[in-house]
ZADO-1210 file (C-alpha; in nm, 4 decimals, padded with zeros to 6 digits):
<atoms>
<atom x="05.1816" y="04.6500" z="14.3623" code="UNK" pos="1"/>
<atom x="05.0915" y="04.9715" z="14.5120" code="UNK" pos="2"/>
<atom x="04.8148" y="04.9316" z="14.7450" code="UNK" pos="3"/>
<atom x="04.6814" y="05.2377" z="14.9751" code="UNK" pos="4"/>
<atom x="04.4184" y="05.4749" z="15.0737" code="UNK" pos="5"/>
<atom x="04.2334" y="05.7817" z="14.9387" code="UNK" pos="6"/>
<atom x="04.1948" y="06.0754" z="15.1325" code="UNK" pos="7"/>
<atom x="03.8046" y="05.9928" z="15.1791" code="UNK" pos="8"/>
<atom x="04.0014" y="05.5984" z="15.3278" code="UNK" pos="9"/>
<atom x="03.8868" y="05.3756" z="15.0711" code="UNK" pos="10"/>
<atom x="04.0965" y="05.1473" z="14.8612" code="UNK" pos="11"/>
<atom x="04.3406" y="05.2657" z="14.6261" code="UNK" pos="12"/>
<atom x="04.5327" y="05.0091" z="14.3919" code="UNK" pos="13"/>
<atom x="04.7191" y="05.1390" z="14.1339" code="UNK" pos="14"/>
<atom x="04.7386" y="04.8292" z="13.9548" code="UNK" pos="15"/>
<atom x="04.3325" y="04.8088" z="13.9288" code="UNK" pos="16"/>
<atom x="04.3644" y="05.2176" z="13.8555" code="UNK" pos="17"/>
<atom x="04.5631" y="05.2291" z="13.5813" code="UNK" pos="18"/>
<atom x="04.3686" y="05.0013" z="13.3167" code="UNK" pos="19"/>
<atom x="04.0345" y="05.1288" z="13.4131" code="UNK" pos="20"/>
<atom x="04.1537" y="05.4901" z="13.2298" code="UNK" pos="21"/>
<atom x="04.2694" y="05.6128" z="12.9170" code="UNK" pos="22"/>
<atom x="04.5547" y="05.7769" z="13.1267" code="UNK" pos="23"/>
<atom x="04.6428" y="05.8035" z="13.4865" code="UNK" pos="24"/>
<atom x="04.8408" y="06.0794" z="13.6476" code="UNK" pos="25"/>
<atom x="05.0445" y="06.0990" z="13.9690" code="UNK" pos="26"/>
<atom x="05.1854" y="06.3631" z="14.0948" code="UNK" pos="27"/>
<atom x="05.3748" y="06.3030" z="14.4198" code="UNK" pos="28"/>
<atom x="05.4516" y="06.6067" z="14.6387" code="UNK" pos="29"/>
<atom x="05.6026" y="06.6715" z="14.9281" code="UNK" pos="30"/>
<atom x="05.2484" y="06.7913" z="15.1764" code="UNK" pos="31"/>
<atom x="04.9803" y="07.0486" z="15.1889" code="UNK" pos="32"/>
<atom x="05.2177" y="07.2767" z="15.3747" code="UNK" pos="33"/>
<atom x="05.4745" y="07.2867" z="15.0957" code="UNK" pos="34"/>
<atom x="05.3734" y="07.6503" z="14.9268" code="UNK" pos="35"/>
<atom x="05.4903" y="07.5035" z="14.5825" code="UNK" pos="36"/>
<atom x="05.3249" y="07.2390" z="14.5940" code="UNK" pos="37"/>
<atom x="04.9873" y="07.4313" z="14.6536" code="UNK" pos="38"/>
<atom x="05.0490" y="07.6583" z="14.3619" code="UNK" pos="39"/>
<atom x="05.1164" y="07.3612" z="14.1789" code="UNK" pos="40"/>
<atom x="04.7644" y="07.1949" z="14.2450" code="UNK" pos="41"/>
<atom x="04.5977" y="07.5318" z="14.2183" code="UNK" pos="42"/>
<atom x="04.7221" y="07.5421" z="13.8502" code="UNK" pos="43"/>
<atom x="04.6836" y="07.1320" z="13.8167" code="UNK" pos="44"/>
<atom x="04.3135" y="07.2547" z="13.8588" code="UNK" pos="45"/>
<atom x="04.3368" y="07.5176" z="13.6171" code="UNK" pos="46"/>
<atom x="04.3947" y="07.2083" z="13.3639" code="UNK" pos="47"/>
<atom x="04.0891" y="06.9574" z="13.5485" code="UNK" pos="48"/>
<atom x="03.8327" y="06.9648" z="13.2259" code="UNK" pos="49"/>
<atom x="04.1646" y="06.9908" z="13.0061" code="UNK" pos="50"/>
<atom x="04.2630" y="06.6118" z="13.1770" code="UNK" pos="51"/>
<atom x="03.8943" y="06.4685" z="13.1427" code="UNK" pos="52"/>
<atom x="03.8601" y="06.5603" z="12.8067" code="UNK" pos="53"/>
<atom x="04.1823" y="06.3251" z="12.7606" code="UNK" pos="54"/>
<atom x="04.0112" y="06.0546" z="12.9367" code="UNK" pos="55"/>
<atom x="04.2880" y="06.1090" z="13.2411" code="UNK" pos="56"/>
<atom x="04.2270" y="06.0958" z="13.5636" code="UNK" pos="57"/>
<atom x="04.4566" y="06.2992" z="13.8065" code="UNK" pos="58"/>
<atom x="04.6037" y="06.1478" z="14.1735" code="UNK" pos="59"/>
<atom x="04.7916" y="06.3033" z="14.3761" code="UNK" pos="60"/>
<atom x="05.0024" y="06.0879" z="14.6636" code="UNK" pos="61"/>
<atom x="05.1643" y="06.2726" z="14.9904" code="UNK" pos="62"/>
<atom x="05.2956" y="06.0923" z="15.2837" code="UNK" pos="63"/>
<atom x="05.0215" y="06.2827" z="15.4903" code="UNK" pos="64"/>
<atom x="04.7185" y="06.0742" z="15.6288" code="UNK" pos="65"/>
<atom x="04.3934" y="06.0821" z="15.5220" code="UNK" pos="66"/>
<atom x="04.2536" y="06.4070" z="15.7138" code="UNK" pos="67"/>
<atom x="04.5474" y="06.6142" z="15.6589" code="UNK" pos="68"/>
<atom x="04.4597" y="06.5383" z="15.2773" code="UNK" pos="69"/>
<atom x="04.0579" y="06.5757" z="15.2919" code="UNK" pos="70"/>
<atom x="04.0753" y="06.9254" z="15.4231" code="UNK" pos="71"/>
<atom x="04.3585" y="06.9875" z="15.1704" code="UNK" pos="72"/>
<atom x="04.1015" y="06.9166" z="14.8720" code="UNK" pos="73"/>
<atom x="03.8127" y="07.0630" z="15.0336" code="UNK" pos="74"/>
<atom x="04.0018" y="07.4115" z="15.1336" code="UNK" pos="75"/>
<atom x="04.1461" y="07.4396" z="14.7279" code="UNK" pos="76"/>
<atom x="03.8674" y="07.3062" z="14.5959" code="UNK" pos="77"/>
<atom x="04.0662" y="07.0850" z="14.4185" code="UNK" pos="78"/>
<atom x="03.8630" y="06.7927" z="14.1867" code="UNK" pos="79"/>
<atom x="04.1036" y="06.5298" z="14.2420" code="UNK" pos="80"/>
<atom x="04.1791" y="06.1931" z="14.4350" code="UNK" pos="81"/>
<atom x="04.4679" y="06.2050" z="14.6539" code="UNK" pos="82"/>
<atom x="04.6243" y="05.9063" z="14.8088" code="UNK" pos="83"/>
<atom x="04.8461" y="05.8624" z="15.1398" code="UNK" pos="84"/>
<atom x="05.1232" y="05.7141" z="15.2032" code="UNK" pos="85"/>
<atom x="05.2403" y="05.7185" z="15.5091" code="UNK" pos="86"/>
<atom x="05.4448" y="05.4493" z="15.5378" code="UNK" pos="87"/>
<atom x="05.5970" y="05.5459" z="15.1848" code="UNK" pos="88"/>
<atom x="05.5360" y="05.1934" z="15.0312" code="UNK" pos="89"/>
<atom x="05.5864" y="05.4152" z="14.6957" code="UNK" pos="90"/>
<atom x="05.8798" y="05.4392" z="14.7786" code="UNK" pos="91"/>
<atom x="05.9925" y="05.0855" z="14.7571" code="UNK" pos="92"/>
<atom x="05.7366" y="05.0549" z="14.4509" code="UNK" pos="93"/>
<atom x="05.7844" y="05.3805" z="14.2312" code="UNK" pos="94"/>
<atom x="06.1189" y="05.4891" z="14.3011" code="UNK" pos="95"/>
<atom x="05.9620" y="05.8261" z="14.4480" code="UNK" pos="96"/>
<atom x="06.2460" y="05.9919" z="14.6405" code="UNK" pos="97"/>
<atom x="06.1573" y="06.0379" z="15.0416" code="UNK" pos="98"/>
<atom x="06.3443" y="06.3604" z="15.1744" code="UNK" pos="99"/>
<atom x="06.4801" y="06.3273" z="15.5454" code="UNK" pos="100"/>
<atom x="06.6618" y="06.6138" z="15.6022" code="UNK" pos="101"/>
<atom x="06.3953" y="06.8562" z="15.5835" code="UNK" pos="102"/>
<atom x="06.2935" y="07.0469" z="15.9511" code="UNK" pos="103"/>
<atom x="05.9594" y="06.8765" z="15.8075" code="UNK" pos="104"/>
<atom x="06.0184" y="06.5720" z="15.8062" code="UNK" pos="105"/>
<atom x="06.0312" y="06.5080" z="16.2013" code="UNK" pos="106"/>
<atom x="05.6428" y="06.5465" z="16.1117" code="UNK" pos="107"/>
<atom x="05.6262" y="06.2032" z="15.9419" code="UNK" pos="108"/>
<atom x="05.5456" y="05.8741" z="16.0669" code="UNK" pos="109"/>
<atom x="05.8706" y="05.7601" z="15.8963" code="UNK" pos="110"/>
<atom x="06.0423" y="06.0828" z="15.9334" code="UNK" pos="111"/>
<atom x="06.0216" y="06.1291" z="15.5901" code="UNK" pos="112"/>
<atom x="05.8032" y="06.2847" z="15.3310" code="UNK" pos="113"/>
<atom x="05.7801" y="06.2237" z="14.9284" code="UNK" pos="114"/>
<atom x="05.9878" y="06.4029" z="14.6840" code="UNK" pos="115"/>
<atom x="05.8031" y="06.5382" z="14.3650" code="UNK" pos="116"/>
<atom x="05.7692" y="06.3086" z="14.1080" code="UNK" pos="117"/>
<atom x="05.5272" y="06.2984" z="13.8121" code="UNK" pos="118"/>
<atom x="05.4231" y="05.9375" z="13.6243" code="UNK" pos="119"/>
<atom x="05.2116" y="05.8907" z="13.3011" code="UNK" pos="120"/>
<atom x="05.0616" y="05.5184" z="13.2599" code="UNK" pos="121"/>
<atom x="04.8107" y="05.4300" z="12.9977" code="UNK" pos="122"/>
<atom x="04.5642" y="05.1295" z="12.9964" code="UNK" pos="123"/>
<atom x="04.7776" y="04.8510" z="12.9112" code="UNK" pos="124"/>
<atom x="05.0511" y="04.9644" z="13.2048" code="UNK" pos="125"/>
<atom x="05.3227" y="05.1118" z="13.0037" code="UNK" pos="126"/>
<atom x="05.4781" y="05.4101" z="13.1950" code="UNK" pos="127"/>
<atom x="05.4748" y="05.6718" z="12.9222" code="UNK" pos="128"/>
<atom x="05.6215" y="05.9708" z="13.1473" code="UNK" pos="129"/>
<atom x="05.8628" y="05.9853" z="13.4363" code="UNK" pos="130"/>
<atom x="05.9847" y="06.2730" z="13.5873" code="UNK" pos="131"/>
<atom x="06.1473" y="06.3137" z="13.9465" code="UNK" pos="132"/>
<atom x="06.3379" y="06.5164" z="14.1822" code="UNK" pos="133"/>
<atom x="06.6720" y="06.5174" z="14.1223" code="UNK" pos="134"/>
<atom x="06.8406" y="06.5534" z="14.4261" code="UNK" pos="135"/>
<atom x="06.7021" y="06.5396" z="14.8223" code="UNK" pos="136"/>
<atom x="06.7924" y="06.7561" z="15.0962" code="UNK" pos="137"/>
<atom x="06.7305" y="07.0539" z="15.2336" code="UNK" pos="138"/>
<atom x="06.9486" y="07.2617" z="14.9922" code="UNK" pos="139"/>
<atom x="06.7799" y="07.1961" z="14.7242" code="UNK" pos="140"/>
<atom x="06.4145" y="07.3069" z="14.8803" code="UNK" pos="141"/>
<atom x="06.3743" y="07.5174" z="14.6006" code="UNK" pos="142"/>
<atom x="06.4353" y="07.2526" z="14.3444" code="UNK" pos="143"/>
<atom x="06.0984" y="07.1604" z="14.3112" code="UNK" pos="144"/>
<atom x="05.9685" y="07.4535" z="14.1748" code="UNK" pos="145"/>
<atom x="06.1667" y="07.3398" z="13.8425" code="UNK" pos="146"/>
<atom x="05.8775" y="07.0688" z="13.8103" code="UNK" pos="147"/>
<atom x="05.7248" y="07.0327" z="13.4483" code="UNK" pos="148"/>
<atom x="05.4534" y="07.2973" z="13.4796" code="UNK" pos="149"/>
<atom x="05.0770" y="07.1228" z="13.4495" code="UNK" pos="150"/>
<atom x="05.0527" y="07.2244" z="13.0937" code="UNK" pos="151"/>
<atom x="05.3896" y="06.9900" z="13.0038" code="UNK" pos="152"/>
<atom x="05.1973" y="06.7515" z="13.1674" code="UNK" pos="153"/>
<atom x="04.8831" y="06.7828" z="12.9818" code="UNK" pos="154"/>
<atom x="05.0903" y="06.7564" z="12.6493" code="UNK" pos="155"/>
<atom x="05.2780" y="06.4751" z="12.7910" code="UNK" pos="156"/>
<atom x="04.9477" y="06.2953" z="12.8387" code="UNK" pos="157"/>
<atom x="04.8647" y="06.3591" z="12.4917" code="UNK" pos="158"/>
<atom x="05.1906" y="06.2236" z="12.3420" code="UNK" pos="159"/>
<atom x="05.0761" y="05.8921" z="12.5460" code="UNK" pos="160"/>
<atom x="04.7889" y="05.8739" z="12.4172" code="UNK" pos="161"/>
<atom x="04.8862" y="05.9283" z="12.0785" code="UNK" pos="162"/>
<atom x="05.2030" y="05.6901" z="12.1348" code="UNK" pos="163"/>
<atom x="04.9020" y="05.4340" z="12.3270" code="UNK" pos="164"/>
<atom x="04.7104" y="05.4587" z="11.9685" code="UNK" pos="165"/>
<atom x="04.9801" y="05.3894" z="11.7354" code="UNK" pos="166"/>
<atom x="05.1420" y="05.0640" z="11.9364" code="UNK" pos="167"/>
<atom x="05.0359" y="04.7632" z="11.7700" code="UNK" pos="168"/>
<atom x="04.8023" y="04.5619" z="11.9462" code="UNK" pos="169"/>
<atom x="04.8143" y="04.1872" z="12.0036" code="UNK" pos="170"/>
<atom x="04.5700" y="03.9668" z="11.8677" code="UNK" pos="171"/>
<atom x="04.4058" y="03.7168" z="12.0900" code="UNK" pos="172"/>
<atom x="04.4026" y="03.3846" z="12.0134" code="UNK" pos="173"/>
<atom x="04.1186" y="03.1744" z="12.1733" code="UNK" pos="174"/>
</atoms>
């Protein structure tokens, strides 16, 4: 169970998020001062009416706190949710790398910020896409700019859907 806040501090539960769309994105990154990760949402939003044509809905999680992620949004322009972690529960819950070594990371409540990672769930739960950082630490600063670009993630949504579609589904007895 993943329970935080949005950028705008209300409620976020990713186990009430996930059913109530036909696919949910996250996209973990490491803050709004990482210049890859800006380019990344710029593009992201290239791909916004791409995503709600899909019937998926787009979050983005950061270990900032909820200001440093409001005026992130508002300056891009960007039409998505994003969700802090500060404490990096995710972490614990998704597996999402922290990075401690970076001159960054002194800026952190846990002295720590997220790694990139990207995760595809449809309605019933099933993760459909994973992809993560491979490695932390400051050497590898540049990794992240060998994360699937937005339109592998588009057509990874689709192949979830489609996969979504085709599963048989259980009939309910009652």
């Amino acid at each position: 169970m993943l329970l935080l806040e949005t950028q705008d501090e209300l409620p976020f539960d990713l186990n009430k998020v996930v059913p109530s769309h036909k696919a949910t994105v996250l996209v973990a990154f490491r803050g709004p001062w990482c210049p890859y990760c800006r380019a990344y949402w710029d593009d992201l939003a290239d791909l916004a009416v791409d995503f709600q044509k899909l019937g998926a809905v787009v979050y983005g999680i950061s270990a900032d706190k909820p200001k440093a992620l409001r005026r992130f949004k508002r300056k891009r322009a960007l039409p998505f949710t994003f969700v802090s972690d500060p404490r990096l529960k995710s972490h614990d819950v998704l597996e999402i790398r922290r990075e401690k070594n970076h001159p960054m990371s002194a800026e952190y409540k846990k002295g720590a910020f997220l790694q990139p990672a990207i995760f595809v769930w449809t309605p019933d739960g099933k993760l459909r896409y994973h992809w993560s950082q491979d490695a932390a630490g400051f050497e590898n600063v540049f990794g992240m700019a060998n994360r699937p670009k937005p339109s592998k993630v588009l057509a990874k949504v689709q192949e979830a859907l489609a996969e979504a579609e085709a599963a048989p589904t259980t009939a309910r007895v009652g």
